[in-house]
C-alpha positions as CSV (number, residue, x, y, z in Angstrom):
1,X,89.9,109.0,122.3
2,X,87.5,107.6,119.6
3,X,86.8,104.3,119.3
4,X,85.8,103.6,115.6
5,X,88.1,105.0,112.5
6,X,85.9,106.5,110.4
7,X,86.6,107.5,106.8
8,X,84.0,110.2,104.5
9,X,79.8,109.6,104.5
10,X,78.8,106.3,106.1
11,X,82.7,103.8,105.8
12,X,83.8,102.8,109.0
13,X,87.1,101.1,109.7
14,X,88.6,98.9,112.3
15,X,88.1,99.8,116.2
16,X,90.5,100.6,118.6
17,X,92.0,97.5,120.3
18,X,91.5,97.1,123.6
19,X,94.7,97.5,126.0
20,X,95.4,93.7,126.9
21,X,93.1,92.5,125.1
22,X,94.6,89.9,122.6
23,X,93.3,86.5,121.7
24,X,93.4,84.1,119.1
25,X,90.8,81.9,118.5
26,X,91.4,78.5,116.7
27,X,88.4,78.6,113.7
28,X,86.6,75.4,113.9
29,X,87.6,72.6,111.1
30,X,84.9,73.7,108.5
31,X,85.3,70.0,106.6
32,X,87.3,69.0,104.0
33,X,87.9,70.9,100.7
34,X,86.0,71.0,98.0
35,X,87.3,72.0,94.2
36,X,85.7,72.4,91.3
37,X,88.1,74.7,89.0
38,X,86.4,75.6,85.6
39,X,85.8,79.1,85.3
40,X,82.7,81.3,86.4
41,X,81.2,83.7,84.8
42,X,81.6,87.3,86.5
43,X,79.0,89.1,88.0
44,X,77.0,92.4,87.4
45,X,78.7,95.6,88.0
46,X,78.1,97.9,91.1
47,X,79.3,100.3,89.3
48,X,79.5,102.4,86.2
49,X,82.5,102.1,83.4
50,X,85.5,102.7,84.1
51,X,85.1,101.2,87.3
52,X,86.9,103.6,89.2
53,X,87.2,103.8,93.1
54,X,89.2,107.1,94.4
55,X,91.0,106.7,97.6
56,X,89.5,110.6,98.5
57,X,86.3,109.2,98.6
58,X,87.0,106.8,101.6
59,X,89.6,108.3,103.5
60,X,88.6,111.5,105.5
61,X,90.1,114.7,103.8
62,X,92.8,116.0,106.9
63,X,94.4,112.6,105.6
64,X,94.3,112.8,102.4
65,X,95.6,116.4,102.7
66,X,98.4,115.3,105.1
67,X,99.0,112.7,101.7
68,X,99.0,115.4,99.3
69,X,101.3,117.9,101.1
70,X,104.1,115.2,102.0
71,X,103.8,113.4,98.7
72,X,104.2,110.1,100.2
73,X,101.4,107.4,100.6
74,X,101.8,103.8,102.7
75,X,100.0,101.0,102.4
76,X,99.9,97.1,103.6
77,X,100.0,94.8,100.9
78,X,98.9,90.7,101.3
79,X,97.0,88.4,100.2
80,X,96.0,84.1,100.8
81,X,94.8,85.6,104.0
82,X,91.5,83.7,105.6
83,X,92.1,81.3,108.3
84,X,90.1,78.0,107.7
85,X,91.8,75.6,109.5
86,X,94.2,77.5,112.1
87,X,93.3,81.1,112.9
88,X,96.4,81.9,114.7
89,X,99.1,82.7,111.6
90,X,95.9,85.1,109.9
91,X,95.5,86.5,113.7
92,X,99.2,87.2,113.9
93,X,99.3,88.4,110.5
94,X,96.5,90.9,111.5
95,X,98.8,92.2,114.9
96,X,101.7,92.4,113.0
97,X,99.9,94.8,110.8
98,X,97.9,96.5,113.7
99,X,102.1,97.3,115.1
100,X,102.8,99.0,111.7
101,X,100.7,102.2,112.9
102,X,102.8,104.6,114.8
103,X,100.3,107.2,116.6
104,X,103.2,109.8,116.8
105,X,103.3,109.6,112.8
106,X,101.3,111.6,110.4
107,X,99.1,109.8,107.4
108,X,101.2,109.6,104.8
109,X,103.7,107.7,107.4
110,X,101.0,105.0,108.6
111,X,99.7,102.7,106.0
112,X,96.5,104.3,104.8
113,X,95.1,100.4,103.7
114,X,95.6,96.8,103.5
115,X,95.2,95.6,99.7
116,X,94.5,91.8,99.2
117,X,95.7,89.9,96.5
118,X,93.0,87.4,96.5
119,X,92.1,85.0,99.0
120,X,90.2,86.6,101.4
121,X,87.9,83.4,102.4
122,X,88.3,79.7,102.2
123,X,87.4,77.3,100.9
124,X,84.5,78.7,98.7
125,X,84.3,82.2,99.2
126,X,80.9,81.5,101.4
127,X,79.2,84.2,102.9
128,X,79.1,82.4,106.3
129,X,82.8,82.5,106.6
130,X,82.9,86.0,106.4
131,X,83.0,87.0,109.9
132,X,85.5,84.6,111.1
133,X,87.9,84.7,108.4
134,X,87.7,88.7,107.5
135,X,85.8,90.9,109.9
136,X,87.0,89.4,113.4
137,X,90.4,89.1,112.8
138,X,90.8,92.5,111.1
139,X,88.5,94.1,113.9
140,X,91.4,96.3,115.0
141,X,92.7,97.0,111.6
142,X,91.8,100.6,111.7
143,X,91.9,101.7,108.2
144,X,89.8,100.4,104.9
145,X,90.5,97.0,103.1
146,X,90.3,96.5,99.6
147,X,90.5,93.2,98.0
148,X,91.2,91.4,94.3
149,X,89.2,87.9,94.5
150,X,91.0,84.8,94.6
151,X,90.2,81.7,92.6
152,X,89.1,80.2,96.5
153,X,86.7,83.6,96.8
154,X,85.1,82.3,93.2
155,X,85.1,79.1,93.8
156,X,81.5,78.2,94.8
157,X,79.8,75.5,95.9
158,X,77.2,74.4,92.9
159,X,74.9,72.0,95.4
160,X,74.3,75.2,97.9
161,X,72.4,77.5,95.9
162,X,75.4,80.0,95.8
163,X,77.2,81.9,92.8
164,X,80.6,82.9,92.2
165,X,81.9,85.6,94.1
166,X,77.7,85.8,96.2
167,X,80.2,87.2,99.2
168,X,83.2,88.8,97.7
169,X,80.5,91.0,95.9
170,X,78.4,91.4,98.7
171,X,81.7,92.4,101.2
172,X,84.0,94.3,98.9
173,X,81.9,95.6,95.9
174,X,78.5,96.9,97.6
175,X,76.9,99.3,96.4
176,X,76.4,101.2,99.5
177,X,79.0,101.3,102.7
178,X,76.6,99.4,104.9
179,X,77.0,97.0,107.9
180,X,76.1,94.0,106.7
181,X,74.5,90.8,109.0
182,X,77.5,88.4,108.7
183,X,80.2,91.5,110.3
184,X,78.2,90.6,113.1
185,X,79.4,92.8,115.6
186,X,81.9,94.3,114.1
187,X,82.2,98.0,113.3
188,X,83.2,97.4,109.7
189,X,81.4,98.4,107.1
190,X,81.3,97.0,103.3
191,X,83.9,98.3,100.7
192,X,82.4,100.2,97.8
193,X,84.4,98.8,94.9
194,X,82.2,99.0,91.4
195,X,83.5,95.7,90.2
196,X,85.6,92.7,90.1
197,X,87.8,94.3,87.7
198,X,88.1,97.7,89.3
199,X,91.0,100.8,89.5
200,X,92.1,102.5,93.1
201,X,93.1,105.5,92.6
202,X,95.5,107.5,94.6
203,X,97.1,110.9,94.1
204,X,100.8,108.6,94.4
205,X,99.9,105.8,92.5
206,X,97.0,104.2,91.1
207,X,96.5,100.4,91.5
208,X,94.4,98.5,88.5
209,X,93.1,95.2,89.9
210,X,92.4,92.1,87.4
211,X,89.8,89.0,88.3
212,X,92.3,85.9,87.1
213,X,89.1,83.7,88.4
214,X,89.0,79.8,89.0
215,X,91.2,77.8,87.3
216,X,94.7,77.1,88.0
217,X,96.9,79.4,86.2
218,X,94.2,82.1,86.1
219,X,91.9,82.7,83.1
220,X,91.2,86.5,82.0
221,X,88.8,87.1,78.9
222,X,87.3,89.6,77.2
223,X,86.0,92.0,78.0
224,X,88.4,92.2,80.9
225,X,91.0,92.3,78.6
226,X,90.0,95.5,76.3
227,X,88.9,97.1,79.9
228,X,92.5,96.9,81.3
229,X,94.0,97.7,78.1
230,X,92.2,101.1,78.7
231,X,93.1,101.4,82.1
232,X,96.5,101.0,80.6
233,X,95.9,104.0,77.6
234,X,94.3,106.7,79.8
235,X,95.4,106.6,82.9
236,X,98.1,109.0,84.2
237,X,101.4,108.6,83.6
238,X,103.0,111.1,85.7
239,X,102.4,108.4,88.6
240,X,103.3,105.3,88.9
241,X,100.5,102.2,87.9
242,X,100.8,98.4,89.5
243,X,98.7,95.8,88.4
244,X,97.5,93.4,90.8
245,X,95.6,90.0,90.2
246,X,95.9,86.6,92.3
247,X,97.7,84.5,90.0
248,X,101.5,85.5,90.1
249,X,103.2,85.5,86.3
250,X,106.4,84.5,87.9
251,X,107.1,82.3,90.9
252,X,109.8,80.3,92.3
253,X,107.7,77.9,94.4
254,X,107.3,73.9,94.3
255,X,102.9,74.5,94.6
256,X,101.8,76.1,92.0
257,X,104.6,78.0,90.1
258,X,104.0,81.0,87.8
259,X,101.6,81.7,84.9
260,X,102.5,81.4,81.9
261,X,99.2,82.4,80.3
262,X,98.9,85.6,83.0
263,X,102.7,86.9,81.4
264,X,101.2,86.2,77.9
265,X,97.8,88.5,78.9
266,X,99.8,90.8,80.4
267,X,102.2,91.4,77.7
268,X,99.9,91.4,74.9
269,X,97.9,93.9,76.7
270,X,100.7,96.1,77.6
271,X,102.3,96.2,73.7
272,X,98.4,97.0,72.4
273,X,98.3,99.8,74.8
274,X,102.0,100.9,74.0
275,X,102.4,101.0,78.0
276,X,103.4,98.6,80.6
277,X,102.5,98.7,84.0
278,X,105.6,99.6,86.9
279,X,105.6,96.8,88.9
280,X,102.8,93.2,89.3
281,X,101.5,92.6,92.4
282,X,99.9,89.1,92.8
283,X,99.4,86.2,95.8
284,X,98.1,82.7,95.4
285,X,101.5,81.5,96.2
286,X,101.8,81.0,99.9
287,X,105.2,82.8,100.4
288,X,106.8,86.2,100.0
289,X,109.0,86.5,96.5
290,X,110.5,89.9,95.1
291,X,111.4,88.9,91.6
292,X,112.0,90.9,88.7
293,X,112.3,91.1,85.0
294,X,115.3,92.4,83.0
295,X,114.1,93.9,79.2
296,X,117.0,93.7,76.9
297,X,117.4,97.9,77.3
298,X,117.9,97.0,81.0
299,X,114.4,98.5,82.2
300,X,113.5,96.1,85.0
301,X,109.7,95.3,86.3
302,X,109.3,94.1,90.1
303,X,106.6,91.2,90.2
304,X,106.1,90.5,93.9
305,X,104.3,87.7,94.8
306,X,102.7,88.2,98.6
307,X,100.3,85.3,99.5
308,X,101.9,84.3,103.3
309,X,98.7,86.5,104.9
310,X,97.3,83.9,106.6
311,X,96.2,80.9,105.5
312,X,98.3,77.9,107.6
313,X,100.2,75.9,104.9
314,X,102.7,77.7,103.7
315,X,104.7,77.0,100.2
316,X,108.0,76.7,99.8
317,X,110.4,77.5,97.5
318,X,112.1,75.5,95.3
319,X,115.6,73.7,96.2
320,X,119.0,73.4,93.9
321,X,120.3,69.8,94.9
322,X,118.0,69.0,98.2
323,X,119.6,72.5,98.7
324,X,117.6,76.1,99.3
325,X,118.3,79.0,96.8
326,X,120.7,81.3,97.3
327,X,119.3,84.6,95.7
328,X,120.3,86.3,93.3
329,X,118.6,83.6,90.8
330,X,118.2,83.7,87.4
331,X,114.8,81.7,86.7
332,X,114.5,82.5,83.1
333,X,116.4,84.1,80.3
334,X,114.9,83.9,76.9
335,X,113.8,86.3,74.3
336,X,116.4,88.9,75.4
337,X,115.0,89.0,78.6
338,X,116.1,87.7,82.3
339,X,114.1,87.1,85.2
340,X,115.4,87.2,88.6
341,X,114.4,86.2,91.9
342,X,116.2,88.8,94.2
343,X,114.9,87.4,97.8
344,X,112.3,85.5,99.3
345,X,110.8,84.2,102.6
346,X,108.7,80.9,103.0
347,X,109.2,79.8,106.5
348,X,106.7,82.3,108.1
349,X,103.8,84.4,107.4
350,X,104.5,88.0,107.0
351,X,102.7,91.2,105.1
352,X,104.7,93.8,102.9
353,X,104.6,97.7,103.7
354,X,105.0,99.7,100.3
355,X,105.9,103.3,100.0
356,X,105.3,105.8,97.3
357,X,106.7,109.2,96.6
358,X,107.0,111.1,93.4
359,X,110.3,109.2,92.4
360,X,110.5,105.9,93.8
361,X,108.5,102.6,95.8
362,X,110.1,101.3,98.4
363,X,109.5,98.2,99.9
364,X,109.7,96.6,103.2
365,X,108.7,92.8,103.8
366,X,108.3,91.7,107.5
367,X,107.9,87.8,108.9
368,X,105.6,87.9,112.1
369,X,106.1,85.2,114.7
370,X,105.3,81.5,113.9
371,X,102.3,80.0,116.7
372,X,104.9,78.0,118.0
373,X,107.1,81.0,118.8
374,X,106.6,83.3,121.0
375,X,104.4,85.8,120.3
376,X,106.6,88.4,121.8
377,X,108.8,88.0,119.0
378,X,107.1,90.7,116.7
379,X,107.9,92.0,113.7
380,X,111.2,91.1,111.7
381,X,112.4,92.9,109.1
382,X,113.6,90.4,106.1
383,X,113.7,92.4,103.4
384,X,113.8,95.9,102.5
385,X,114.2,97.5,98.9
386,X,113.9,100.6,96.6
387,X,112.8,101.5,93.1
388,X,113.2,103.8,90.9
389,X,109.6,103.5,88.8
390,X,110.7,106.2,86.3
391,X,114.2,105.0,85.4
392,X,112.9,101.7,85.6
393,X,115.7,100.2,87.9
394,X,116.3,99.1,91.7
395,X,118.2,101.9,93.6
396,X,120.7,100.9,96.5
397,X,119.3,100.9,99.4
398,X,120.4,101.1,102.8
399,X,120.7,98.2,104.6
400,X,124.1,96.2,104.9
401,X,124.4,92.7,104.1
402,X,126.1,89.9,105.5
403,X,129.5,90.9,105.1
404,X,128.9,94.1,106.1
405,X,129.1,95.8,102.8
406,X,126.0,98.0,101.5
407,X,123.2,95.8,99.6
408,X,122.7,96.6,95.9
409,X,119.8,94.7,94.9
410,X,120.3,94.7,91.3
411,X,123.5,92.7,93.0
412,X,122.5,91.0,95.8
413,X,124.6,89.5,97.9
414,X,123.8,86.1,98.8
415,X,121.0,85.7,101.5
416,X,121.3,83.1,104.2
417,X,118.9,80.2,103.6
418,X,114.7,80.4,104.3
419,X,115.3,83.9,102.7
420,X,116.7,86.0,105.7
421,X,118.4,88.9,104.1
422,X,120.2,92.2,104.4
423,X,120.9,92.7,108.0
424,X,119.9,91.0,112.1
425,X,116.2,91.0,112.5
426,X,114.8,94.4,113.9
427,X,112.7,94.5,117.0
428,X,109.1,94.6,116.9
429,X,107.8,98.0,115.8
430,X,105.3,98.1,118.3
């Protein structure tokens, strides 16, 4: 049985865990936070224009064959994941994610990656924090991690010699996959992205990611901007294309809240490039949201927000009269369009599986244990959806609600409060 997951020429993955061997180490209290929110300017390219990253050219080939002939590829989706102050929720986060792989089940079954949606170290994005916060608790995580940066992974420290994004760049956009001195002794080597705007692409989907750098509501310039309204012109339309950046357009929290200069970018980009993209992917809000957005001809846009990966202070949503949402919401309607929030969890962290296949994503969100709970708990299934990306609307889906009758969720039925929905929290998938 091998011990390190490999991919093609030098990546390696994750190792196999250890039977009984599961700790969690506290991190050590690393001092208090320091912000300093204006905007950086981005580094070099590691790569050439476009700034494209095929998932064939990390992945060994028997998977991406086994991809290819069932027409269905799985992946882990999370972000707001580094530990800083308490390692256990990121550590639990990590098992939860490890319990997702099933070694009876073929690759397109198994998620084939974790994609972060910013986040990945704290406070500062420091090269020193990179083992604790990224390669030892994802030591087990046995297949490759790609990564948007956060405003926290920008966010350097101007009196320690460092520049913005020194160990995001270094760790997710090398230019070779090498083991690097702060993975210590893990067996993971660097991701190969070619930039910190960059496109994964998949023979399912294809995933363009967006730097939203430092300041609070994100800040995109050009020549971002004219790069993604590219990406948005030439790439194939026959599969589905998400966006993902760290700053969500639309949230429903009391922390930060949405953008509303992200959904202006967006939008202006999408109307110059006469396409929009299927669904928004986004984290820096410390919960998990599934909201959507309702164009007057009744397409609909899934903007998920999935930033409960790790990091210990969780967000919570916002309350109607001391009271906690009901979903279905309506947070906006305005120029002939209505935004929804359709189901949420912000009591515990959790990490969202996402399926594609040639007509639809579908979505499953589960909570893991808090530390105080026993870790026995596992996984819980809280939400579970489907989407039809070329009609451009949900599709029922299978699970039964509360009173028993199948869940719509261009309908929902009312979840119970903290966001448990559909049906009685599944077992642990272990």
């Amino acid at each position: 049985m091998k011990d390190n997951y490999r991919g093609t020429d030098n990546h390696t993955f994750g190792r196999r865990r250890p039977i009984l061997l599961g700790h969690f180490p506290v991190s050590l209290d690393s001092g208090a936070e320091h912000r300093d929110v204006k905007y950086r300017a981005l580094p070099d390219p590691t790569g050439s224009p476009p700034f494209r990253l095929a998932l064939d050219t990390i992945l060994g080939a028997d998977e991406m064959k086994t991809i290819a002939d069932k027409r269905r590829l799985t992946f882990h989706l999370n972000g707001d994941m580094g530990g800083i102050k308490d390692a256990v929720p990121q550590e639990l986060v990590a098992k939860g994610m490890e319990k997702s792989f099933d070694p009876s089940a073929d690759a397109s079954v198994n998620p084939s990656f974790l994609y972060i949606t910013g986040d990945c170290v704290y406070f500062n994005g420091q090269i020193s924090e990179y083992y604790r916060q990224f390669y030892e608790p994802y030591e087990f995580y046995p297949r490759p991690i790609f990564a948007v940066a956060g405003n926290h992974d920008g966010e350097n420290l101007d009196d320690d010699g460092s520049k913005s994004l020194d160990g995001f760049m270094r760790n997710f956009c090398a230019p070779q996959a090498v083991h690097l001195p702060e993975a210590l002794d893990s067996h993971r080597t660097a991701m190969v992205q070619p930039n910190v705007f960059w496109t994964l692409t998949t023979p399912l989907f294809n995933i363009v990611g967006l730097y939203s750098n430092v300041p609070e509501g994100g800040q995109i310039k050009q020549p971002q901007i004219d790069w993604y309204v590219e990406e948005l012109k030439s790439l194939p339309t026959d599969v589905p294309l998400f966006t993902a950046l760290h700053h969500p357009p639309y949230s429903a929290d009391d922390h930060h809240s949405g953008s509303k200069r992200m959904i202006e970018i967006l939008d202006a980009a999408a109307e110059q490039a006469g396409r929009s993209p299927d669904m928004i992917l986004a984290g820096h809000v410390h919960n998990y949201q599934r909201i959507s957005r309702t164009a007057a001809n009744g397409d609909v846009t899934p903007y998920l927000v999935t930033g409960a990966g790790g990091y210990h202070n969780l967000h919570h949503v916002l309350k109607v009269n001391h009271q906690a949402m009901i979903p279905p919401v309506v947070l906006d309607r305005s120029d002939g369009q209505e935004v929804t929030l359709h189901s949420y969890m912000d009591d515990h962290h959790g990490f969202l599986v996402l399926t594609v296949t040639p007509d639809r994503v579908v979505g499953d969100y589960y909570q893991v244990p808090r530390p105080q709970e026993p870790f026995s708990k596992g996984n819980q299934l809280v939400d579970h959806w489907e989407f039809d990306w070329k009609a451009k609307k949900w599709l029922t889906n299978d699970l039964s609600g509360p009173t028993g009758n199948t869940l719509d969720p261009a309908e929902p039925v009312p979840m119970a409060p903290h966001g448990r929905s559909h049906k009685p929290a599944e077992p642990d998938l272990a």
